[in-house]
N, C-alpha and C positions, 0 to 999 in steps of 0.2 A: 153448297149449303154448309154452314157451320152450327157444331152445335156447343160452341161457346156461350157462356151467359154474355145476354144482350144489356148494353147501357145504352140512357139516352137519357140528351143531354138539348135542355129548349133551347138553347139561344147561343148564340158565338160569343168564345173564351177564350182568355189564353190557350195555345195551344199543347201548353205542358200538360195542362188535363185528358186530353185525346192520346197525346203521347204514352203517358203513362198505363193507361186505362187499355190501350189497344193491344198491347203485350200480353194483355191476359185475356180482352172480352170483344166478342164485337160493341163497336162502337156507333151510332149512331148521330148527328148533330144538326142543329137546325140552325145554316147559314146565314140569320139573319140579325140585326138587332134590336127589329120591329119583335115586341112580346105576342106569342102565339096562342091565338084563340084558343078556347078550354077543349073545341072539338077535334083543334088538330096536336093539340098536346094529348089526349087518348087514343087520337088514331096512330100516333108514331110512337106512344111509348107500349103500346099492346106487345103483348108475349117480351117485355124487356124487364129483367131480374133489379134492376136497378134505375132511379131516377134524378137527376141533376137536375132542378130547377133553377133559375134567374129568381132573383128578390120580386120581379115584377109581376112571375106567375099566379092567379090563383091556382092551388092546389088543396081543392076542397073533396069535399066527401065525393062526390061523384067522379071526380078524375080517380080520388085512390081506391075507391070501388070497382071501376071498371077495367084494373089489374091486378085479379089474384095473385099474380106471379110475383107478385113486387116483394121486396127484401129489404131497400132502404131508398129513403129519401133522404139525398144529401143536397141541402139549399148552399146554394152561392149568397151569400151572405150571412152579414152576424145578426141579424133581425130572421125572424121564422115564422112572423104572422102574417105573412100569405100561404102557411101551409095549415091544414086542419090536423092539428097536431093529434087532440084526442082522440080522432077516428082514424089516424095512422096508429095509434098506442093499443086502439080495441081489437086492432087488427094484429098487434103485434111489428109491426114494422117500425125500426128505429129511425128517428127523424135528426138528420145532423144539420150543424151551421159551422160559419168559420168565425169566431170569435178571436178576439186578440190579433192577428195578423194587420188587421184593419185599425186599431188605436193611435199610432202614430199619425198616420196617413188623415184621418180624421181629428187628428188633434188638432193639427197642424192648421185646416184648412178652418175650423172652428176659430181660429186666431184670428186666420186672414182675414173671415166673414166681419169677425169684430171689430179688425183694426180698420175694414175698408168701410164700413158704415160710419165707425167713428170720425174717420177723416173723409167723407163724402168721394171715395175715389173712384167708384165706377160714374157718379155723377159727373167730376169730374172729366175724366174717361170722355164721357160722351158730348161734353163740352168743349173738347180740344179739337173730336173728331169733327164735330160740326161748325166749326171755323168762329166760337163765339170765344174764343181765348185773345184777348187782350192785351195782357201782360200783369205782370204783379202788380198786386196793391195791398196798401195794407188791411181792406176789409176786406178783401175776395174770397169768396167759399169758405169762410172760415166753416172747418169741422171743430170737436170736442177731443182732449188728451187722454190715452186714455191712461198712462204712466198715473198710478197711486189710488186710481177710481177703485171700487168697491165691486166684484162680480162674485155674482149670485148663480150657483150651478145647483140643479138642480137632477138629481141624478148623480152618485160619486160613484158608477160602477169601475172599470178602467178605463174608459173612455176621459169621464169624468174627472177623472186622478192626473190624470195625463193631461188634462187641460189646466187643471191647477196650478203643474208641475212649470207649464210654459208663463202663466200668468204671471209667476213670482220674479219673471224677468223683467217686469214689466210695476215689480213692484204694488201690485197691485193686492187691497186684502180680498180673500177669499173667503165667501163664506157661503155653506151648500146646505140643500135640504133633502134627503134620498130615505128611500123604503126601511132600510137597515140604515142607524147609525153606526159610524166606524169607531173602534177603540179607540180611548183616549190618546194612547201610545203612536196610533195611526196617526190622529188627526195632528199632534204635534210634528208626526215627520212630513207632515206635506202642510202642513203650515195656515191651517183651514178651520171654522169654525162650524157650529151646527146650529142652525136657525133653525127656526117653527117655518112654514111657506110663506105665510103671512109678512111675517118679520121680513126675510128674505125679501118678496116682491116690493116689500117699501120703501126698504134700504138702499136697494141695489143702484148701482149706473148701468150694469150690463148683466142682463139676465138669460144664461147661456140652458138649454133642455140638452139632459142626456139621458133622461131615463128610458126604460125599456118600456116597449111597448103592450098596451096589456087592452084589451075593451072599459076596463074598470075605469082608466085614467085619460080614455077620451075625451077631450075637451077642456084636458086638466089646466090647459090657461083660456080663460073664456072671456067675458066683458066684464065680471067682477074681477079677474083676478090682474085685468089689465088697467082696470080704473085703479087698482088700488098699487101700482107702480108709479116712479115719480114722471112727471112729464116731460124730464132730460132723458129718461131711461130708453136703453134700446133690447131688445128681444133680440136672439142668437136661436136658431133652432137649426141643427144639423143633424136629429137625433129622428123623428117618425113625425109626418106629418100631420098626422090625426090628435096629435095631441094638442094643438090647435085650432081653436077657432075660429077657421078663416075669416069669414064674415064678420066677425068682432074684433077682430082685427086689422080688417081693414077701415071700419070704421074709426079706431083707435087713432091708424095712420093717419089719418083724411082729418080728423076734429084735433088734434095735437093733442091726446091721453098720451102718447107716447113719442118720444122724437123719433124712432126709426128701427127697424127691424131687419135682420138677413136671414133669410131664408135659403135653405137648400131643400129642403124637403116640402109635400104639400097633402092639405087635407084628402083631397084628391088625384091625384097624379097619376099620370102627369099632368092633369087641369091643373090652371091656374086658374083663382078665382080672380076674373074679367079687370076690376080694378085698383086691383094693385097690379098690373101691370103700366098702369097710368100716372102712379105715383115714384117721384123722386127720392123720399126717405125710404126706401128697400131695396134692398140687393136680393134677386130673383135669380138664384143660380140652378143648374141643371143636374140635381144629385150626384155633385163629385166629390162627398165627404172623403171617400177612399179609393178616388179615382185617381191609382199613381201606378206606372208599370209595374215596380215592386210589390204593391199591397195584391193588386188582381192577377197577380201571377201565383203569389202566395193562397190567396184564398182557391184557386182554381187547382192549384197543388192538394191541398188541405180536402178539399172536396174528391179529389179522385182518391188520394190514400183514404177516406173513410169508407167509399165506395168499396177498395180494393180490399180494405181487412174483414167488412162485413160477407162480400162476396167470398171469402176465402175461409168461413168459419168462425172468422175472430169479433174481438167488437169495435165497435166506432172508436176515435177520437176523442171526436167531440157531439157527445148522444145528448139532445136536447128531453127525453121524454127516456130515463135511462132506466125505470121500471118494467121495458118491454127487453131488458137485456136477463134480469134472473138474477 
């Protein structure tokens, strides 16, 4: 029997988090990468000083209720709205996330999502696979360029910036709508405007979501805000999926409001709403914005150091609710 402080940890990580973490605490891990039911997340994480959740877990009042003992909540990821942050805050328990690690990794893949919608290539893709390729011509699948188009981001935290940053390769103008506007000084070095949303949604060719996720902004693109996009326009959301309205969405797709959307993320998820999986203009990918060996080794780092300096007296990193620190 040890009487190290206990961590536990839902779901299979890199294993530099285990590493790290086991030098000083028992460890704990749940070998699988099916997300674990709310009753066996309290029954494994009982008498443990510490808790690593997966982005997937709810971790609501009644999980963080049914461990007094608990000291921090460190989530695997840069999003924190599946943890009940305020009722870890009343409790005094600091709630961490990995933010920034993940920005590249995410930018990068927000390009992909755009240029592969642009140019129809997973369509493609599954045209080749299923033996209906041809050969050239010069009307075949044509996609849309997206060199010099207009994208509309929405959200410039540094996810946002960092998408920018890639567009301008691409020659493309930029122009964003987010919570805070940035210094003039700002917006000049990354080369960016600031629209009203309105403006933005009308304007745009490619209308990319990176804002954080909040309950206030649920739905924040819904059927109004997608009729009033052009009908070449494409939606990019790699950002939370509830900020969409699936089902107006899909109706978007299906009537031609919009020519086409990529998705990583979903209002429900992992559900997919039934018929966009049936539609050709969407790229339905499996939440890999920052699914790259580098980023998730980082973030699973990042997570066990917050663990290990709250565990050790000190304070977090990266404390999302940092009024329960004094």
């Amino acid at each position: 029997m040890t009487n190290r402080p206990a961590v536990f940890i839902s779901g299979r990580i890199p294993s530099i988090a285990r590493e790290i973490l086991s030098r000083h605490y028992e460890v704990r891990m749940s070998d699988t990468i099916v997300p674990l039911a709310k009753a066996q997340i309290m029954e494994q994480m009982a008498g443990c000083d510490a808790l690593l959740p997966i982005l997937s877990d709810s971790i609501d009042r009644e999980v963080i209720a049914s461990n007094p003992q608990l000291k921090i909540i460190a989530n695997y990821g840069a999003g924190y709205n599946n943890i009940d942050v305020a009722e870890a805050t009343a409790r005094g328990i600091p709630v961490t996330n990995t933010p920034h690690v993940s920005t590249n990794a995410t930018a990068d893949f927000t390009m992909g999502l755009l240029i592969a919608a642009a140019r129809r290539l997973v369509e493609g893709d599954r045209t080749t696979r299923q033996g209906r390729f041809t050969g050239w011509a010069p009307l075949y699948h044509l996609g849309v360029e997206v060199t010099g188009k207009t994208l509309g981001i929405i959200g410039l935290g540094s996810i946002g910036q960092a998408v920018a940053r890639r567009a301008q390769a691409f020659v493309m103008k930029v122009i964003y709508n987010s919570r805070t506007r940035l210094a003039v000084e700002e917006e000049r070095r990354l080369n960016v405007s600031y629209a009203s949303l309105d403006e933005l949604l009308s304007v745009s060719d490619f209308v990319s979501l990176h804002a954080s996720y909040h309950p206030s902004i649920r739905h924040m693109i819904g059927e109004a805000q997608l009729q009033a996009m052009k009908p070449s326009a494409y939606l990019i959301n790699a950002a939370r999926g509830p900020l969409v309205h699936e089902e107006a969405l899909l109706h978007a797709l299906q009537s031609g409001i919009i020519a086409g959307a990529a998705l990583d993320v979903y209002e429900f998820e992992p559900q997919v709403t039934e018929g966009l999986k049936q539609l050709d203009n969407v790229i339905l990918a499996p939440h890999l914005g920052n699914a790259t060996v580098e980023t998730r080794e980082a973030m699973a780092r990042l997570a066990a150091d917050n663990i290990h300096a709250v565990l050790q007296g000190g304070r977090p990193l990266t404390c999302v609710n940092p009024e329960v620190l004094g």
